[in-house]
C-alpha positions as CSV (number, residue, x, y, z in Angstrom):
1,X,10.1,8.6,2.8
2,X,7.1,9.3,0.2
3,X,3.7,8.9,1.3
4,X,3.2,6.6,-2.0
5,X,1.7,3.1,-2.5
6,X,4.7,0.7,-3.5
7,X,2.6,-1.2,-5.7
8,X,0.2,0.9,-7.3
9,X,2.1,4.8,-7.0
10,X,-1.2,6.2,-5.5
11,X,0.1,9.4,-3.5
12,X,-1.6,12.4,-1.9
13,X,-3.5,14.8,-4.2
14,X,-3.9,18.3,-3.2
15,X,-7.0,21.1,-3.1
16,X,-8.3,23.1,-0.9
17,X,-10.7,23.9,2.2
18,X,-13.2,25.8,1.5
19,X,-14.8,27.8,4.5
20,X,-18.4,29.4,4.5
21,X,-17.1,33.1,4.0
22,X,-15.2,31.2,0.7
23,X,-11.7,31.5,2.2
24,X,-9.2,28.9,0.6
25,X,-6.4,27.3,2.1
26,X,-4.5,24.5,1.1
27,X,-4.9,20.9,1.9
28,X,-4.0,17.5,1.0
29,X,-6.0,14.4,0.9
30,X,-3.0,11.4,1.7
31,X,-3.7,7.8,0.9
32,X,-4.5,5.2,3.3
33,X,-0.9,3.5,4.2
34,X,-0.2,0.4,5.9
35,X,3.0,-1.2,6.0
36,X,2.8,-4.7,5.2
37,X,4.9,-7.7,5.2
38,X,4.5,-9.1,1.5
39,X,6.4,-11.3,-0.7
40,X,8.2,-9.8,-3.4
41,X,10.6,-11.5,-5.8
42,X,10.0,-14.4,-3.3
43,X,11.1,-12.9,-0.3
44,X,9.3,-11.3,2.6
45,X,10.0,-7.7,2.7
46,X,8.4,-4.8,4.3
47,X,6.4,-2.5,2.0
48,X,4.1,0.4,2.0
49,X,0.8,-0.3,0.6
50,X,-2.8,1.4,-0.1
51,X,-5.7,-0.3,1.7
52,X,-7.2,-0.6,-1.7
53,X,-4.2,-2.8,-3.2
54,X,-4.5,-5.1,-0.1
55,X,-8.1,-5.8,-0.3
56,X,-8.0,-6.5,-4.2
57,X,-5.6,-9.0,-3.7
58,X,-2.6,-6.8,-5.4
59,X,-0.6,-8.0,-2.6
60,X,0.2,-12.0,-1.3
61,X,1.1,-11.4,2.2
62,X,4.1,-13.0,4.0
63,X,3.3,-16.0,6.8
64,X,4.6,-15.2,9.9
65,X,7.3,-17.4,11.6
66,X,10.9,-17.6,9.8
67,X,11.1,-16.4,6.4
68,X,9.0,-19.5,4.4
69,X,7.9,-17.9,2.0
70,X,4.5,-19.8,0.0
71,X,4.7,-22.1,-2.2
72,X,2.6,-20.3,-4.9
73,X,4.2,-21.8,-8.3
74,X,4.4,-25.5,-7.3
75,X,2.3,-27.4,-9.8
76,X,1.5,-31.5,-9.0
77,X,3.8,-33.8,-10.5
């Protein structure tokens, strides 16, 4: 499985460590994962997701209990 935000596509980005004596070797930065229960297509499902997707609101998180999902497109009568 890809170390890649589901929502967004942010993945690891690659450079290097540089040591006093200017010695290179190679490194890569990964993103900060979580796996989250969401809602997607109005389902909970289990997704991968970048810390910065859940605390811009990217992402409407499941309720726990049985699979109720919210209720987010019900208008007043």
């Amino acid at each position: 499985m890809a170390r890649v935000c589901d929502i967004c596509g942010k993945g690891p980005v690659f450079g290097h460590n540089v040591s006093h004596a200017n010695n290179k070797t190679n490194r890569r930065w990964n993103p900060n994962l979580q796996r989250v229960r969401a809602v997607v297509d109005g389902k909970p499902r289990r997704i991968r997701v970048c810390t910065q997707c859940i605390r811009s609101g990217k992402v409407v998180k499941a309720p726990r209990g049985s699979g109720v999902t919210p209720d987010v497109t019900a208008a007043a009568p």
